[in-house]
C-alpha positions as CSV (number, residue, x, y, z in Angstrom):
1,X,-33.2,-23.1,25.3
2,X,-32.9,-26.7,24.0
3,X,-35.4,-29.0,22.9
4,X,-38.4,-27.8,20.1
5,X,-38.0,-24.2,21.9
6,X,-34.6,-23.8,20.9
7,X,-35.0,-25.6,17.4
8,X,-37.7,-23.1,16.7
9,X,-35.0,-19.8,17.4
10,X,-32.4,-21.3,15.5
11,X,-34.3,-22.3,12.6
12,X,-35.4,-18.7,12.6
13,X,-32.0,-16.9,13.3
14,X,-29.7,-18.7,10.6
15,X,-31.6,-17.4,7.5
16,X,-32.1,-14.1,9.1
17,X,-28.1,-13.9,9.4
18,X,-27.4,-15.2,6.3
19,X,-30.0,-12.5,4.8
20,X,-28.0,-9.9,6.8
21,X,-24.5,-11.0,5.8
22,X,-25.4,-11.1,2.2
23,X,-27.1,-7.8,2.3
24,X,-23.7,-6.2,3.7
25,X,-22.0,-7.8,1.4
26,X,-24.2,-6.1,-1.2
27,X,-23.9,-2.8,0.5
28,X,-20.1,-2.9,0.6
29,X,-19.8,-4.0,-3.1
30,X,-21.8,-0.8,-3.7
31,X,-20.3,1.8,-1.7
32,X,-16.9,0.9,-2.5
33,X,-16.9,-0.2,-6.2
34,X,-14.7,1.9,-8.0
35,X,-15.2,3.3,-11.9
36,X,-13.1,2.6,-14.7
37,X,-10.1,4.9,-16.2
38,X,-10.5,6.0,-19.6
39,X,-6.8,6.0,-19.5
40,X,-4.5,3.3,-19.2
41,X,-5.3,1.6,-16.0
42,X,-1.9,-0.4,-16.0
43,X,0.5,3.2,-16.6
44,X,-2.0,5.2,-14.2
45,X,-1.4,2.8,-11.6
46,X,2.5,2.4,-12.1
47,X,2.6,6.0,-11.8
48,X,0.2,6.4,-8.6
49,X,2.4,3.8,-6.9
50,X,5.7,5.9,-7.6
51,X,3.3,9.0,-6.2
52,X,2.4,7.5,-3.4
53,X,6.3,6.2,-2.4
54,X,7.5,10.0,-3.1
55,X,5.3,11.3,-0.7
56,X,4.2,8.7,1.9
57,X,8.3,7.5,2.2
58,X,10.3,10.4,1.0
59,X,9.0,13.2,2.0
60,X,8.6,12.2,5.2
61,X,12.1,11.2,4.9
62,X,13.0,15.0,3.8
63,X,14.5,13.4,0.8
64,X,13.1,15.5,-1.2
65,X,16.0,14.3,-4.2
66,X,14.9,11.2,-4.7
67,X,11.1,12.3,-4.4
68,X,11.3,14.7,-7.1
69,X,13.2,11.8,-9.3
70,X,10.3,9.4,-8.5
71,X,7.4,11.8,-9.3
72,X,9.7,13.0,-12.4
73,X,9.3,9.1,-13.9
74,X,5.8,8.5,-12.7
75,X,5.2,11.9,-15.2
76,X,7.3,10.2,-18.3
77,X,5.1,7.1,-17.5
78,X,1.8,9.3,-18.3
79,X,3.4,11.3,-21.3
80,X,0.8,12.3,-24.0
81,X,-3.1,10.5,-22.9
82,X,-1.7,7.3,-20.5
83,X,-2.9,9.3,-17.3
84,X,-5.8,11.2,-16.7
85,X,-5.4,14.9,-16.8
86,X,-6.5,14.9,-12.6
87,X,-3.6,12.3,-12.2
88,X,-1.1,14.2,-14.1
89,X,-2.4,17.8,-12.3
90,X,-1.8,15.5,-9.2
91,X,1.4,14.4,-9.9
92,X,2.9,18.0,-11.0
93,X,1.6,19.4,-8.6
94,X,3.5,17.2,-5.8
95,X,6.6,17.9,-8.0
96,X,6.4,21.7,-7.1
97,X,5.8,20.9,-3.3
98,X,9.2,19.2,-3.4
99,X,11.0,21.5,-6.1
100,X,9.8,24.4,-3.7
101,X,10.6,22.2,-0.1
102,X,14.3,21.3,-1.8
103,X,15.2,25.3,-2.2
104,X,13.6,25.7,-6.2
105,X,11.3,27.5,-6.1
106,X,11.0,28.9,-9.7
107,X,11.1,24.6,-10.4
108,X,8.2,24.8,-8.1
109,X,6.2,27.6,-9.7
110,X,6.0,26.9,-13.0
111,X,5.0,22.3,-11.8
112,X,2.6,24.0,-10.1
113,X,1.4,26.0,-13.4
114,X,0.9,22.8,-15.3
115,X,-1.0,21.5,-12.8
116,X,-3.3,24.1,-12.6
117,X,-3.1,23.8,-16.3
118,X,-4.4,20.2,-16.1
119,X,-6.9,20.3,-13.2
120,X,-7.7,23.6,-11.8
121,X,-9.6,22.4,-9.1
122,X,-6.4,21.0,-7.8
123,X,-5.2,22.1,-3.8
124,X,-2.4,20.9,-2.7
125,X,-2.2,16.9,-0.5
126,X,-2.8,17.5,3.4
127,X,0.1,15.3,3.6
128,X,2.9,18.3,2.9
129,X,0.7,20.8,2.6
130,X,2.4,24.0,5.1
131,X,2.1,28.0,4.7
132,X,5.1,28.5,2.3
133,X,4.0,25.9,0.2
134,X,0.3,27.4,0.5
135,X,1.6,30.8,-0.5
136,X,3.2,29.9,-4.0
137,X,0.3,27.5,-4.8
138,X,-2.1,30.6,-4.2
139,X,0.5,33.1,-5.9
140,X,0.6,30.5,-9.2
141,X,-3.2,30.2,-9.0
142,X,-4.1,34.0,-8.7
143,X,-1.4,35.1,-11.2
144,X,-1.6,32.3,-13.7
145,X,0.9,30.2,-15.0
146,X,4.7,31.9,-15.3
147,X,6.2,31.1,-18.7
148,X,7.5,28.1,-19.5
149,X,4.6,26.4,-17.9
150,X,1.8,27.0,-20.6
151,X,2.4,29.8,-23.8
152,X,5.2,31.7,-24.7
153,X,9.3,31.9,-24.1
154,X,11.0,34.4,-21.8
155,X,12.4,34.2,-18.2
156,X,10.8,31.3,-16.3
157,X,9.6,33.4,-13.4
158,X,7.6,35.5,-16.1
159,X,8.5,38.7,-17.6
160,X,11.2,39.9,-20.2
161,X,14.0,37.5,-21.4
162,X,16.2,38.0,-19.0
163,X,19.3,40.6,-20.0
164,X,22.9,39.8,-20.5
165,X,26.4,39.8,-22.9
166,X,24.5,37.9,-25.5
167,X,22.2,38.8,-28.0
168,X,19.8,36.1,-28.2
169,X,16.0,35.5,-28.2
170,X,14.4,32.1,-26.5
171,X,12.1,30.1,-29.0
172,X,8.4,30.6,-28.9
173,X,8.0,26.8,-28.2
174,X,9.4,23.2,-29.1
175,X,8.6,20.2,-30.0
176,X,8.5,16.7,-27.4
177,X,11.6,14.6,-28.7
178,X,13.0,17.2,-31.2
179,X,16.3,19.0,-30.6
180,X,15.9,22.3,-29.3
181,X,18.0,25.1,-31.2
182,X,20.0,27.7,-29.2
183,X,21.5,30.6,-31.2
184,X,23.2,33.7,-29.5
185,X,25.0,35.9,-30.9
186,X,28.1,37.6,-29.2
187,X,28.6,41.2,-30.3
188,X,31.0,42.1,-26.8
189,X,34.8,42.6,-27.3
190,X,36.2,39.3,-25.1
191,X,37.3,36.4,-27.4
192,X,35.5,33.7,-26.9
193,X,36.9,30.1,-26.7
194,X,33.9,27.9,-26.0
195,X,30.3,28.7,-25.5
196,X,27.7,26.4,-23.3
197,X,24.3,26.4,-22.9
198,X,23.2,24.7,-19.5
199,X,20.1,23.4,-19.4
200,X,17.4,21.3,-17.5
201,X,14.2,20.2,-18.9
202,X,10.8,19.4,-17.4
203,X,12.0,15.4,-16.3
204,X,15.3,16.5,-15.6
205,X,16.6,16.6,-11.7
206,X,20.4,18.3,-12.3
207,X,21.2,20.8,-15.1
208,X,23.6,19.5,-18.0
209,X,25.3,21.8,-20.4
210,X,25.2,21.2,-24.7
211,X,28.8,23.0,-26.1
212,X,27.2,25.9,-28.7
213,X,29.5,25.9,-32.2
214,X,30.7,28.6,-33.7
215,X,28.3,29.7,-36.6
216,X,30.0,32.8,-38.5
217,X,31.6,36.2,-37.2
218,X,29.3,36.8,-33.8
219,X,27.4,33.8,-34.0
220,X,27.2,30.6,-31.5
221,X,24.3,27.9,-31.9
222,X,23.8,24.3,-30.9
223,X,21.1,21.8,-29.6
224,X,19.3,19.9,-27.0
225,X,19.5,16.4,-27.3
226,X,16.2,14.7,-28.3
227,X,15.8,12.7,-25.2
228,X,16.0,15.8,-22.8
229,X,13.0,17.6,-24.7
230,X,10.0,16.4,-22.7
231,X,6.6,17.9,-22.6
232,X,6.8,21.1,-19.7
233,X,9.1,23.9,-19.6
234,X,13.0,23.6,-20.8
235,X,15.0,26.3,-18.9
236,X,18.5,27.2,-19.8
237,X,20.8,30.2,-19.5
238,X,24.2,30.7,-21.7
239,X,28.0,30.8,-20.8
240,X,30.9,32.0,-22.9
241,X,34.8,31.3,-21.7
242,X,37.9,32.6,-23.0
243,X,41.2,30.6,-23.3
244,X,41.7,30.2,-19.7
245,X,38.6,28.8,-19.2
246,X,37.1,31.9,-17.1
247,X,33.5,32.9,-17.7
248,X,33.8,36.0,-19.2
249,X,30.2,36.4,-20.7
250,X,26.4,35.3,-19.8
251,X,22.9,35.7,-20.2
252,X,20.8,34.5,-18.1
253,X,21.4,32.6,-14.6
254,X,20.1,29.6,-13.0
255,X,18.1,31.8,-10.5
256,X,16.6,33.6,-13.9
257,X,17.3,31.4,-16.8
258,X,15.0,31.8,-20.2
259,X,12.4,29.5,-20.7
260,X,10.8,27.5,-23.2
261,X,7.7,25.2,-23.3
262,X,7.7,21.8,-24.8
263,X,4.6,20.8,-26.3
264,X,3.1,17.4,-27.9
265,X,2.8,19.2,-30.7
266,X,3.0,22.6,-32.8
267,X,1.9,24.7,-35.8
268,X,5.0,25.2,-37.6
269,X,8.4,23.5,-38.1
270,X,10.5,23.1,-35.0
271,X,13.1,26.3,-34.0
272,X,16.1,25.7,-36.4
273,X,19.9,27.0,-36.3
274,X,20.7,29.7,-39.0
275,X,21.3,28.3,-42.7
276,X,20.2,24.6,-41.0
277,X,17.6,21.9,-42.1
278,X,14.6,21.8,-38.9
279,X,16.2,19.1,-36.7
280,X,13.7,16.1,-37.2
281,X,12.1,14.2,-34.2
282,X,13.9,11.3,-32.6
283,X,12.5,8.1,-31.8
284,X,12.7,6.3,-28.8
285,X,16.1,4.1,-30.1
286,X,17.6,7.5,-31.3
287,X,20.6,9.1,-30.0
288,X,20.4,10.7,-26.5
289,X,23.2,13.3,-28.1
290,X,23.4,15.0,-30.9
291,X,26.3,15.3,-32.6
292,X,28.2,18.7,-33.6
293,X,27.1,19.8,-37.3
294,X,23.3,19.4,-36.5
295,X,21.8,17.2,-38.5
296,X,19.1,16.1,-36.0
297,X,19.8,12.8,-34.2
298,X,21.5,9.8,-35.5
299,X,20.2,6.3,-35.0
300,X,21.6,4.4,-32.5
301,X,24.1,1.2,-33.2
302,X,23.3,-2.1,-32.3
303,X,25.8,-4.9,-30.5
304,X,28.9,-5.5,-32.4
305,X,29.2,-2.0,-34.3
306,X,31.9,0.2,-33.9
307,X,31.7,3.1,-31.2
308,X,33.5,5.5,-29.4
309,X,31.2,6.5,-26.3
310,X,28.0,4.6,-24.8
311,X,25.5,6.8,-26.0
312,X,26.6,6.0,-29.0
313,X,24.9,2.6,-28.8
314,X,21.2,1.2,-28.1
315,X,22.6,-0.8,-25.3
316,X,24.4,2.8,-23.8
317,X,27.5,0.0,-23.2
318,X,30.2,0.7,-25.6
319,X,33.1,-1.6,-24.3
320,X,36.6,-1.6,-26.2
321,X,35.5,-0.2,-29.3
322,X,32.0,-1.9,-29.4
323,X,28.8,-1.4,-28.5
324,X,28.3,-4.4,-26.2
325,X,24.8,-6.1,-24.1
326,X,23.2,-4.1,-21.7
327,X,24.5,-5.0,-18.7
328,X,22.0,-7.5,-16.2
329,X,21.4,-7.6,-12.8
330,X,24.3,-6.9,-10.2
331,X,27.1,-5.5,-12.8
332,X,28.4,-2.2,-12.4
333,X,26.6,0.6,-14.2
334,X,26.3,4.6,-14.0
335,X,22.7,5.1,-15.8
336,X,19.7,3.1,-16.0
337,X,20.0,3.1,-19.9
338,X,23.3,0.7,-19.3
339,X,20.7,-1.7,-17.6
340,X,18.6,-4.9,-18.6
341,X,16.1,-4.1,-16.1
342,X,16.1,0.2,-17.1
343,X,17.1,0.2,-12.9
344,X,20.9,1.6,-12.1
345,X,20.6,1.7,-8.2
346,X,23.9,2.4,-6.3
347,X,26.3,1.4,-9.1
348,X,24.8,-1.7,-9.8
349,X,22.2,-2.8,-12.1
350,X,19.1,-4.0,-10.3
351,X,17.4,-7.7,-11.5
352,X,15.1,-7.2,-14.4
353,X,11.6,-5.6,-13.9
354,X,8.8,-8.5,-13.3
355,X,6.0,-8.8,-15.8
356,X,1.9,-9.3,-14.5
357,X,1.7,-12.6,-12.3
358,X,5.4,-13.3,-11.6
359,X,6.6,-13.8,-7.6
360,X,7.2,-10.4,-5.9
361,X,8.1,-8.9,-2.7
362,X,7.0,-5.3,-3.3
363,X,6.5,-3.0,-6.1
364,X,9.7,-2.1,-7.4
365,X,10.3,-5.2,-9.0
366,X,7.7,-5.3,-11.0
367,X,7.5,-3.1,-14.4
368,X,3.8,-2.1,-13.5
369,X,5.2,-0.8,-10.1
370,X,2.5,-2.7,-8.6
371,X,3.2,-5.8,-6.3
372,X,0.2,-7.3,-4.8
373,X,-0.6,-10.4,-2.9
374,X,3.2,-11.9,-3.5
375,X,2.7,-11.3,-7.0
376,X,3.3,-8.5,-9.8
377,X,0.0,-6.4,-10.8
378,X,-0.8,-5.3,-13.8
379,X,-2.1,-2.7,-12.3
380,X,-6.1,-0.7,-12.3
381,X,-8.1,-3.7,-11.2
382,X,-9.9,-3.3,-8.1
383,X,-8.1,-4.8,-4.8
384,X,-10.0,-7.0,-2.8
385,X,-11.7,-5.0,-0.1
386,X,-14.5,-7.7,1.4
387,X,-13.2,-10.6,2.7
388,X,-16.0,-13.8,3.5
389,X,-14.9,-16.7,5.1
390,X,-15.4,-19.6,7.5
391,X,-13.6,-20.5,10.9
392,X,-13.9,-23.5,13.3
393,X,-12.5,-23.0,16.5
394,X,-12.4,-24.8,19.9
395,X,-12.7,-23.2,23.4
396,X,-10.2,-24.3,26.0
397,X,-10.9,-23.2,29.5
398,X,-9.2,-23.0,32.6
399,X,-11.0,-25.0,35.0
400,X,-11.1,-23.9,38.9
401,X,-10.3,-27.3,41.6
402,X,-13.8,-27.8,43.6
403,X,-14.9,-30.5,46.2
404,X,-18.5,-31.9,46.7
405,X,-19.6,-30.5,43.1
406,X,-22.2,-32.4,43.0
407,X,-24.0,-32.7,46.7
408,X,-26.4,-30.0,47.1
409,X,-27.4,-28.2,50.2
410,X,-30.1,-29.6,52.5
411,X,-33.0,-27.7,50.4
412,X,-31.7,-28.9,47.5
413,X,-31.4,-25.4,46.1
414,X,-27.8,-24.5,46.1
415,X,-24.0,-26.3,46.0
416,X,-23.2,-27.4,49.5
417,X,-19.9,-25.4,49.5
418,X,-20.6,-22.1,48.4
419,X,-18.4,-20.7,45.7
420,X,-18.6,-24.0,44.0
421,X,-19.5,-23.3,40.0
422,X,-20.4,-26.4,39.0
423,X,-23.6,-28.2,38.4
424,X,-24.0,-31.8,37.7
425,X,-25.8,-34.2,34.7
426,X,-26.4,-37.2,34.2
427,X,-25.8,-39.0,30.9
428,X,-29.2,-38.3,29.8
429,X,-28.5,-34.5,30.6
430,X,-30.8,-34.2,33.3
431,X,-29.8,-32.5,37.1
432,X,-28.2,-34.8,38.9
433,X,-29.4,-35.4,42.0
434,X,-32.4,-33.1,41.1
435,X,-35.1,-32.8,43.4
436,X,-34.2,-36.1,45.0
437,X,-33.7,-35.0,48.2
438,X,-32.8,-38.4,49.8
439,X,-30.2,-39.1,47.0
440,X,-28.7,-35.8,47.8
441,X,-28.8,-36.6,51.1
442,X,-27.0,-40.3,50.4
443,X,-24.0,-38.5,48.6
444,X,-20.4,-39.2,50.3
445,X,-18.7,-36.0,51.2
446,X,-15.1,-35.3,51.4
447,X,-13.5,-37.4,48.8
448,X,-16.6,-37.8,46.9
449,X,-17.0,-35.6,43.1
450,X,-14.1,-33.5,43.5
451,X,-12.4,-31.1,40.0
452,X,-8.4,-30.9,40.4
453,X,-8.9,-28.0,37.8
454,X,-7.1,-27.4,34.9
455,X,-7.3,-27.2,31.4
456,X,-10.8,-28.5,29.6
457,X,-12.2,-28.6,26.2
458,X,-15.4,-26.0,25.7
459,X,-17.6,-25.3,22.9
460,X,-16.6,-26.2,19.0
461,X,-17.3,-23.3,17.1
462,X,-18.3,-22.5,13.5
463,X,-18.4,-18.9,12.3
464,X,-19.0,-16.8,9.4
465,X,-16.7,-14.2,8.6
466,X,-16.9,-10.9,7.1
467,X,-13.7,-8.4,7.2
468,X,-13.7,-5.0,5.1
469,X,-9.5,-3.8,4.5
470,X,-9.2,-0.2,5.4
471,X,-5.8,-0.4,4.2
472,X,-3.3,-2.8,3.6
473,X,-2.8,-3.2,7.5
474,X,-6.2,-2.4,9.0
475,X,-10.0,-4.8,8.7
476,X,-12.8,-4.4,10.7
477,X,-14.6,-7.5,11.3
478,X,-18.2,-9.4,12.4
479,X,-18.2,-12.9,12.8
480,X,-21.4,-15.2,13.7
481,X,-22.0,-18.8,14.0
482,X,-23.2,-22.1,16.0
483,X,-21.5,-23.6,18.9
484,X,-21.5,-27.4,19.1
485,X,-20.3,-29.4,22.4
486,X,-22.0,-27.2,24.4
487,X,-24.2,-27.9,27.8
488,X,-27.7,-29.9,27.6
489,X,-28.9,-27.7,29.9
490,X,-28.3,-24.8,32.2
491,X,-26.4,-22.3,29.8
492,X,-26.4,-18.5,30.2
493,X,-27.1,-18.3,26.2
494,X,-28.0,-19.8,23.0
495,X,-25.5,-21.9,22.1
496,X,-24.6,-18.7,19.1
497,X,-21.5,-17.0,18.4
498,X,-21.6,-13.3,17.4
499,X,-18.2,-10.9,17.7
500,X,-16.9,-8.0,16.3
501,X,-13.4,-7.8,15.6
502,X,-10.2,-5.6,14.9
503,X,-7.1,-6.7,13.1
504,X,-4.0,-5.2,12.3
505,X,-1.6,-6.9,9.5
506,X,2.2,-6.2,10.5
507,X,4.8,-5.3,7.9
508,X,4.5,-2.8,4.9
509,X,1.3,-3.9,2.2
510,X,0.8,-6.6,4.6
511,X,-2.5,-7.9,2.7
512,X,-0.9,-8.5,-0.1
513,X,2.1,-10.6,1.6
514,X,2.3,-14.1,1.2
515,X,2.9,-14.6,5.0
516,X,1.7,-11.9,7.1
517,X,1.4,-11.8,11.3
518,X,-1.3,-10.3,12.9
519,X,-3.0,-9.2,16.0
520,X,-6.6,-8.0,17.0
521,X,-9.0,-7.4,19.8
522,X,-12.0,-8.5,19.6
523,X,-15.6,-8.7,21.8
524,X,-19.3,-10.2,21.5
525,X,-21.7,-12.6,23.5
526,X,-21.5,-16.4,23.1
527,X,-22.3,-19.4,25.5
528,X,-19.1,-20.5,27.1
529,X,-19.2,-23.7,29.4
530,X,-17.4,-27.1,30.4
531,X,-17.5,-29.8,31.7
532,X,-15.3,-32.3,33.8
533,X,-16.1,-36.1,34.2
534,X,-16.6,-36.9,38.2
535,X,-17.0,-40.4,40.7
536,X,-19.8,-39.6,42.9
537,X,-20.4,-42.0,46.2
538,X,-23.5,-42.7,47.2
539,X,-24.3,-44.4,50.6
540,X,-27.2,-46.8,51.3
541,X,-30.7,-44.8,52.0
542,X,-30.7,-43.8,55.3
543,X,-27.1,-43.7,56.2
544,X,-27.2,-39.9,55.5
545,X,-24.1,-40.0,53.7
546,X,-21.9,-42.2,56.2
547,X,-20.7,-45.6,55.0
548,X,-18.1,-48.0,54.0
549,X,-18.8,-49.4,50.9
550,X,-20.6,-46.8,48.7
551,X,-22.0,-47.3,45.4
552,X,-19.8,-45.5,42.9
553,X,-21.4,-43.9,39.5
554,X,-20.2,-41.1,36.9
555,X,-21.6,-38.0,36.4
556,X,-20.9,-34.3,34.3
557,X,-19.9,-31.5,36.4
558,X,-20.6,-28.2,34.2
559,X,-19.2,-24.9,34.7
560,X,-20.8,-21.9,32.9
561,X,-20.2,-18.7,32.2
562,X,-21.2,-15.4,29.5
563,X,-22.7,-13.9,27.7
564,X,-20.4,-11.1,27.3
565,X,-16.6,-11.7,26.2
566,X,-13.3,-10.0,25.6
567,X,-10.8,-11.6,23.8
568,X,-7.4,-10.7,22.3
569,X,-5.2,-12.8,20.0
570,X,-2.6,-13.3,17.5
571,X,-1.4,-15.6,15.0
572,X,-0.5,-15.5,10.6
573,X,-2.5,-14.4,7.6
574,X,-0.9,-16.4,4.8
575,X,-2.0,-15.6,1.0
576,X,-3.0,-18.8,-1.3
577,X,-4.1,-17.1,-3.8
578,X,-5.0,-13.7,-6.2
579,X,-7.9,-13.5,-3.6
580,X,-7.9,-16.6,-1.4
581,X,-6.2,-16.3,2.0
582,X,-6.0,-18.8,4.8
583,X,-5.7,-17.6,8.7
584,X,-4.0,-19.2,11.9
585,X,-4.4,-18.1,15.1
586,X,-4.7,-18.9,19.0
587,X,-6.9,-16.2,20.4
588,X,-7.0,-15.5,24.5
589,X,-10.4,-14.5,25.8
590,X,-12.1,-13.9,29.3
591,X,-16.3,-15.0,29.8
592,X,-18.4,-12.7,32.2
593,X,-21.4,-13.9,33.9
594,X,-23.2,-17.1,34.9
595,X,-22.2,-19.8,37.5
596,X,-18.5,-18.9,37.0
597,X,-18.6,-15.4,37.3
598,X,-15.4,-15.4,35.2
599,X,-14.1,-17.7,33.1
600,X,-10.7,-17.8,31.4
601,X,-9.6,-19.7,28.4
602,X,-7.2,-19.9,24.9
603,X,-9.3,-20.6,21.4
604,X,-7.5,-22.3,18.6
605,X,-8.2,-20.7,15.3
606,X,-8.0,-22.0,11.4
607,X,-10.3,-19.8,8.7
608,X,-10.3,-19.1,4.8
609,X,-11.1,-15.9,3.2
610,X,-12.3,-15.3,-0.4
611,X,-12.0,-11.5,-1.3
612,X,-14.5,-9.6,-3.0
């Protein structure tokens, strides 16, 4: 196909593959385009990401601890309107798989209440999803909500308060961030020493206990700290001990404890201890404790003031005395409050949380919990998906050794030795020796045009590239383009290049690395040929071939093969930029058809993306 023929097809095939690149690019754009939050698109994706890592790594790790903490904080991250109420529903309702999967089940029932409460076209994620967790999702959905999880005190399986030595009735409801008052009176005949309530609110893995103070004859009252009242249902049950410290009294259990929910906001004042001011709502730099004659919660002292325990202090340090600087990355620590960076992990304090744009290697360092493309995200933009870009690469072939490559048989129709693949030009291009019979005829055999084989050069490639990410690991691929250094004439195709391709990304959020190796597989059609520089030795006319002193002259001998190929290949995807990645690899692929019949080779790669 060369010459005005040829000129014509290409002419006509470029803008028709431009036109249908741009039109997938279109089409892509469209199906995959994603609408905006109402919400906070920064929190929602924090808390997606912390989602995500509780059930795509934890779970599947049976730690179903450290899940629960991890869906627990991506919950504080969407308190009050941050989240949308499907991602909240989402998020409690993956916190009563793993309350139910970690032996809790009343946990379980009343996270899965709230997030019926927020979405009730919830089911529960494929991803865990198994009969027993199928058959308390369908229990909570057909019975409604147990208290604690929407209206109304009581036991938090539902039903009466549960019984006991005590006389005591659970509030109606509380207040986010407001102490919650306990009273219970004791009318039994032990003597009481000490009294506890031990609770655990809606964010809260463990129980913790609050000492209750004697208030009068009978009576024992105390409070929740502020910081442990979050939105959901706070559950508790009572303990009283006598001088040697044995429980000689209780109501309630931790199998049956009362229940109370904690809303954003209520009617009236919040529940109050007999002959006591309401307890007021604490800020966020407010005591996590409250201290013993309930005045609500006292403010927090800064660095230098006196103290006698850390919560006493905004830093939670209080060291000799003093409340001291939070503590920075790599000093010992037993909460996240003692910590810089909010981040306690094994008894050290973790670096500071990363802010939008700074260097990252994945998503816990960064405050948004998003780390993408080596950097921090602020989170609920779009990732790139589509990925354009533009390769050059340049065929090398295995050659196969061949005598006589050019010498044709006596009809002039075929190679002299059969199995030779190669055809000869001249510099102009044209068949060499053609249909000159008695030049054929005049070509020295035997040491005359001979290939050692080896290693040559093929076509130089320049490609198109379109790649959609199916995940972080996974694009699917078309590439097209125009070969250059091809043959002048006697190729088994256009001198095009059209493939599709699979890649896979190695290493966890691989797109978003800065250095990322890869692998694919790829196939397609293409012209694939080569040529070798020869001496051929022609005799005098008439000598048929035989003489001493032959003219010598240079010629092309071309070897051809394709259309079809298979190739497979690997090499580095390294991230320049928010969207602009540059590619390395060395590709092996095999040519079927034409005068070779099979045709080996390696391909050198270098490409740019720009992602959509």
């Amino acid at each position: 196909m060369q010459g005005p023929l040829f000129a014509a097809f290409v002419r006509r095939l470029v803008p028709s593959f431009l036109g249908l690149v741009a039109g997938l690019v279109v089409l892509v754009g469209l199906l995959f385009a994603r609408p905006a939050f109402a919400a906070d698109p920064a929190i929602e994706s924090a808390a997606k990401a912390l989602q995500k890592k509780a059930v795509e790594e934890d779970f599947l790790n049976l730690d179903y601890t450290a899940a629960i903490k991890k869906l627990q904080s991506a919950i504080q991250k969407c308190d009050g309107d941050k989240c949308t109420s499907n991602t909240k529903g989402s998020l409690y309702r993956d916190l009563g798989a793993m309350q139910v999967l970690n032996g809790n089940e009343g946990d379980g029932r009343l996270s899965f209440g709230q997030a019926l409460g927020l979405d009730a076209s919830l089911e529960l994620d494929p991803a865990y999803k198994n009969a027993q967790l199928q058959a308390v999702w369908e229990d909570v959905k057909k019975k409604g909500p147990p208290a604690g999880a929407g209206g109304g005190g009581g036991a938090a399986g539902g039903g009466p308060p549960p019984a006991g030595d005590f006389t005591h009735s659970p509030p109606s409801e509380g207040l986010k961030a407001t102490p919650l008052a306990i009273y219970a009176e004791y009318p039994g005949g032990e003597t009481l020493a000490r009294v506890i309530a031990k609770y655990k609110g809606a964010q809260m893995g463990d129980w913790k206990a609050v000492e209750l103070q004697k208030m009068g004859d009978t009576g024992w009252g105390g409070l929740v700290p502020c910081k442990d009242v979050t939105v959901g249902a706070m559950q508790y049950y009572i303990q009283g001990f006598n001088a040697q410290n044995d429980p000689v009294a209780t109501s309630g259990s931790r199998n049956k404890p009362f229940s109370v929910p904690i809303k954003e906001s209520i009617a009236g004042a919040p529940p109050t201890l007999p002959g006591q001011e309401p307890p007021k709502q604490c800020s966020i730099t407010q005591t996590a404790e409250c201290p013993p004659d309930f005045p609500g919660c006292n403010a927090k002292k800064g660095v230098g003031e006196d103290c006698d325990k850390d919560a006493q202090c905004q830093s939670n340090s209080c060291v000799g005395g003093k409340c001291a600087e939070k503590k920075s990355g790599g000093e010992e620590c037993q909460s996240d409050d003692e910590c810089t960076s909010g981040s306690c992990s094994g008894g050290q304090c973790t670096e500071a949380k990363k802010g939008e744009g700074e260097e990252c290697e994945s998503g816990d360092e960064c405050d948004s919990g998003s780390c993408k493309e080596g950097k921090c995200s602020g989170g609920g933009k779009r990732e790139p998906k589509l990925w354009i870009g533009l390769q050059v690469g340049l065929d090398f072939y295995l050659l196969p050794g061949a005598q006589d490559v050019c010498k044709l048989n006596t009809a002039g129709t075929a190679p002299l030795s059969s199995g030779n693949p190669y055809s000869c030009l001249d510099s102009s291009g044209n068949a060499f020796p053609g249909n000159n019979g008695s030049l054929n005829q005049n070509i020295q055999t035997g040491h005359s045009d001979q290939v050692q084989g080896g290693f040559g050069h093929g076509p130089l490639t320049l490609s198109l590239s379109v790649d959609y990410a199916l995940n972080p690991n996974i694009l699917l691929g078309v590439r097209g383009g125009y070969e250059l250094l091809t043959a002048p004439s006697g190729a088994a195709f256009a001198p095009i290049h059209a493939e599709a391709r699979f890649t896979y990304l190695i290493g966890h959020d691989a797109i978003h690395q800065k250095l990322a190796p890869m692998v694919f597989v790829a196939g397609g059609i293409g012209e694939f040929d080569a040529n070798v520089p020869v001496n051929v030795f022609v005799c005098p006319p008439g000598s048929g071939g035989n003489c001493t002193n032959p003219q010598q002259g240079g010629e092309n001998a071309w070897v051809t093969a394709g259309p079809a190929f298979g190739a497979i290949g690997g090499g580095v995807r390294m991230s320049l930029a928010k969207r602009i990645a540059a590619t390395a690899a060395l590709k092996a692929q095999g040519a079927f058809g034409g005068t070779a019949g099979f045709l080996f080779g390696v391909v050198p790669e270098l490409g740019i993306q720009y992602g959509f």
